[in-house]
Structure formats: C-alpha cells, structure tokens
C-alpha positions in Angstrom: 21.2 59.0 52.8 22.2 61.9 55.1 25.3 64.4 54.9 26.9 66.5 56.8 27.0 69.8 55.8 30.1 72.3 57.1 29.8 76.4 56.3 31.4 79.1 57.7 29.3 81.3 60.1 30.7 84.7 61.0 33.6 83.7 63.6 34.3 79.7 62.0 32.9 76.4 60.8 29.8 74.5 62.0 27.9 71.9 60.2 24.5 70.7 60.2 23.6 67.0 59.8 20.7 66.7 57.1 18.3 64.0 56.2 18.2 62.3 52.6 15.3 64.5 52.3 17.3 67.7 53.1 16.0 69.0 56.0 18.4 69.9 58.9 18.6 67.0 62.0 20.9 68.3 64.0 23.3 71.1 64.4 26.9 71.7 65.7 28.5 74.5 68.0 30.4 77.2 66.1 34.3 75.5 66.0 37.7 78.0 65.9 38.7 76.0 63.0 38.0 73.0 60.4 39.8 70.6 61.9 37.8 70.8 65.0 34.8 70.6 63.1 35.5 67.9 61.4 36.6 66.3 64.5 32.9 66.9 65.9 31.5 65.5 62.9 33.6 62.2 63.3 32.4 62.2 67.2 29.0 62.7 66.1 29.2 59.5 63.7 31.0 57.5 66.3 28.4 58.2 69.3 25.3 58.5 68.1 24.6 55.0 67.2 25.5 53.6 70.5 24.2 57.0 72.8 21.1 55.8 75.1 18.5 58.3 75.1 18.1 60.3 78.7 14.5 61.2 79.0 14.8 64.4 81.1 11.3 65.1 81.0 10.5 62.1 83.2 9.9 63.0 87.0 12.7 61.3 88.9 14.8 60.1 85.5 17.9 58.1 85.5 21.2 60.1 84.8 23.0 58.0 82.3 26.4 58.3 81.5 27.7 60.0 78.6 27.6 59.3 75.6 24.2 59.7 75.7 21.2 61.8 73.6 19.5 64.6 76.6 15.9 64.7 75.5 14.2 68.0 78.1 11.2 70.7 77.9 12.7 74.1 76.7 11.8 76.9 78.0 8.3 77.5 75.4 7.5 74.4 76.8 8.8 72.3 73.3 10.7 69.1 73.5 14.6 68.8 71.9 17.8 67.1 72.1 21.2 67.8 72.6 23.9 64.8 72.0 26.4 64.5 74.3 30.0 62.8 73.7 31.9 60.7 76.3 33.2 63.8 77.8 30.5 65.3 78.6 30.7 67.9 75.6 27.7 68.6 73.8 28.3 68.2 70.0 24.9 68.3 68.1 21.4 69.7 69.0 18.1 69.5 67.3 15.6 71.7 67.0 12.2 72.0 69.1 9.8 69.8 68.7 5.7 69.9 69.7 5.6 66.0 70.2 7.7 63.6 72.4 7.6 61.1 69.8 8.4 63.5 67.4 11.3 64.4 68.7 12.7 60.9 70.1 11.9 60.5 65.9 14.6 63.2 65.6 17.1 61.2 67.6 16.4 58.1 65.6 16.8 59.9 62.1 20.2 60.7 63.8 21.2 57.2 65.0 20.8 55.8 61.2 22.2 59.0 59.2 25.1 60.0 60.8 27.6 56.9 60.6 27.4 56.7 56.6 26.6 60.1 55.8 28.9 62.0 53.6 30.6 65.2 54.2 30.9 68.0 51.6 31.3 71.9 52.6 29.1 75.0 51.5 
C-alpha cells in the first residue's frame, strides 16, 4: 500500500506519493503552508483515479480536458508525467522515464496508490 509522505523543504511543505515498495511515484509543488498541502494530497487522491491519460507524444494528439495525467518527451528526450486537477493546476509529477510503457506504468502505480494511501509527515 502507498503513502503520502509530507516534509518541509526550505520555504514549506511538499509531499511525495511512494509505492508499497518505497520508492517515490510522484511528487508535489512546494506549498506556503500545510493545509495547502494537504489539500493537494486530497486532490491528488480524488483525480487520479478517474484522470485520462493525454499522450502528448503523439503527433496530432487529442487535448483532453482536465483532470487529466500529461504524458510528453522532456527536454533529454525522456518520457514523464505531470497530473493535472480540474483547474488546470498541476499537482504531482513523476520522474523521467526511458520507456513509454514504463512511464504510462508510473501513472498506473498512481491510479491504484493514491486513493487509500495513508498520510504521515517526515
């Protein structure tokens, strides 16, 4: 079972989402205070079971509307993710990937960890 894990960075809370086997599936923005992390967690659980997946790497892709998991080619070339809430915000990333399927695995790992995972802080 996943959990989300808050710490404080140097100027306020983020969390990172792990996997039962601990390593890190996606990551938050750095919030101004705990509440809105926690909020971001809570948006995280709600829409990333239900977010489609926008395949950006795809000549001539379909823009879907939010909420919805952005899957593009960063700049070395790597495939990642960002999730996206209904407002357009983003409010997790993962990290680079060599593999398409690898990282649409990352999404997916996502998807089943995040609505039950637990929350504790570091």
């Amino acid at each position: 079972m996943g959990k989300f894990v808050i710490k404080q960075a140097k100027t306020g809370p983020m969390f990172n989402l792990k996997a039962g086997n601990g390593q890190v599936i996606a990551t938050s923005e750095i919030y101004n205070s705990m509440a809105a992390c926690k909020n971001g967690i809570e948006s995280v659980r709600k829409n990333a079971p239900i977010a489609p997946i926008e395949d950006q790497t795809v000549e001539g892709f379909a823009t879907l509307t939010n909420p919805k998991f952005e899957v593009y080619v960063d700049k070395r070339g790597e495939f990642r993710f960002r999730l996206k809430a209904r407002n357009g915000e983003i409010i997790a990333v993962g990290e680079s990937y060599k593999a398409l399927d690898s990282c649409l695995g990352g999404i997916e790992s996502i998807k089943s960890n995040a609505p039950d995972a637990e929350v504790v802080e570091e």
